[in-house]
N, C-alpha and C positions, 0 to 999 in steps of 0.2 A: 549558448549551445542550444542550436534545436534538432530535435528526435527526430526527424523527417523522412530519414532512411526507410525503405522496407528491411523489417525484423520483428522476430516470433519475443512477443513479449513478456517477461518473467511468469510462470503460472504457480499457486502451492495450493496442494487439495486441503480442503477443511470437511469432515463430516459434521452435522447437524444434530444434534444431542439434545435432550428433550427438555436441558435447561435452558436455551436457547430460544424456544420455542412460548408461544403462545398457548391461550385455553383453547385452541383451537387446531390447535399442532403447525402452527403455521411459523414461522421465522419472524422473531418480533424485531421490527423495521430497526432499533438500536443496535443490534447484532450484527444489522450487514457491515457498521464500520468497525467492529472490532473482529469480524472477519478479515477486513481490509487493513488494518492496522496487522496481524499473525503475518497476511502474505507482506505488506513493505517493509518489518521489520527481516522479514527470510531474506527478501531481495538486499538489502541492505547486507546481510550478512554473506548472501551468496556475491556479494560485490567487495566482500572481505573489511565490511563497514561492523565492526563490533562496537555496537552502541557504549555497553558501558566502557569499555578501553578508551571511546573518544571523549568518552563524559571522566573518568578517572585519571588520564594518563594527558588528555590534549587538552582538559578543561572547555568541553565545545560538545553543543548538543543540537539535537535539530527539534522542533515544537512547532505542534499543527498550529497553523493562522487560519486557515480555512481549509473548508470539506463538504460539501455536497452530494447528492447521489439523488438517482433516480431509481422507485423501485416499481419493475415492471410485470414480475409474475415471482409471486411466493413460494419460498424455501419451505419445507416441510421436514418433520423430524427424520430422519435417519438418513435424509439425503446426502449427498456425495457433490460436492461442489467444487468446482476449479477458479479460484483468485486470480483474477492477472493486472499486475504492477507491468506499465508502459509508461518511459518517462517520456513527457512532453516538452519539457525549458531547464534548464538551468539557468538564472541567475547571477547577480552577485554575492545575494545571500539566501537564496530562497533556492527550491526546485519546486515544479510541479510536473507531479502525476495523472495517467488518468487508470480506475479502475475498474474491473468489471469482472461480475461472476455468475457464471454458468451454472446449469447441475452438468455432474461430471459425464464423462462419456455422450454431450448432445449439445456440439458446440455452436448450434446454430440457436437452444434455448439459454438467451440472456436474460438471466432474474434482474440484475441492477447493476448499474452503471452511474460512476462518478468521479470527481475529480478532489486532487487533493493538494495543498499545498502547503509544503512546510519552511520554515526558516532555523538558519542557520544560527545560534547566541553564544556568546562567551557566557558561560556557566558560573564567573565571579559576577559579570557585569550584567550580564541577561542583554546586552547591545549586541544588534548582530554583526556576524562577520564575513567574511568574506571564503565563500563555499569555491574547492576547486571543485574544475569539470571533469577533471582526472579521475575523482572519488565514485565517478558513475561508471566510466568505462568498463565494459563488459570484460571479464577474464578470461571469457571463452574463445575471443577476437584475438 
């Protein structure tokens, strides 16, 4: 499956909290991904993907393989930041993402951009399996 379509891509606001931050009040560069981790798990859940029900009840989990970002202008404490989760491929066991996050309200200022890729594992065997394209489809559609 590729994303190809024109469509407004998953967004979830994160504000900027001073544990976050640097001696410098800046957004310390580890943070953008667990920024980006808050918003793929929301999209995951706003796509009716309740992680642990898949891990408890279907024995099947998804775990980052790779991730990347580029960081192009610094988050600062108290800022207001917009996440956006865009899927790019799905796979047979993997999907990739790409993400990017703005400060909120100035969506032409993009702080960082990057891509994400996770795979799909049986949670007995940790071997991957085979991810439907179903599991993405927007509910809103």
């Amino acid at each position: 499956m590729d994303n190809s379509s024109s469509h407004k891509p998953f967004a979830w606001p994160v504000r900027v909290y001073y544990e976050d931050t640097d001696a410098q009040g800046r957004v310390y560069f580890a943070n953008y991904f667990k920024f980006m981790e808050r918003a793929r798990t929301e999209w995951l859940r706003y796509l009716g993907v309740e992680q642990d029900v898949l891990l408890n009840e279907e024995r099947r989990f998804f775990v980052v393989v790779e991730s990347q970002a580029d960081f192009l202008i610094p988050a600062n404490f108290n800022d207001e930041l917009l996440v956006t989760v865009d899927l790019l491929k799905v796979s047979r066991a993997s999907f990739l993402i790409k993400q990017e996050i703005y400060r909120k309200n100035s969506a032409s200022e993009l702080l960082c951009r990057g891509t994400t890729r996770a795979a799909f594992l049986n949670a007995d065997t940790y071997k991957p399996v085979k991810v439907a394209a179903a599991m993405f489809e927007d509910p809103e559609k």
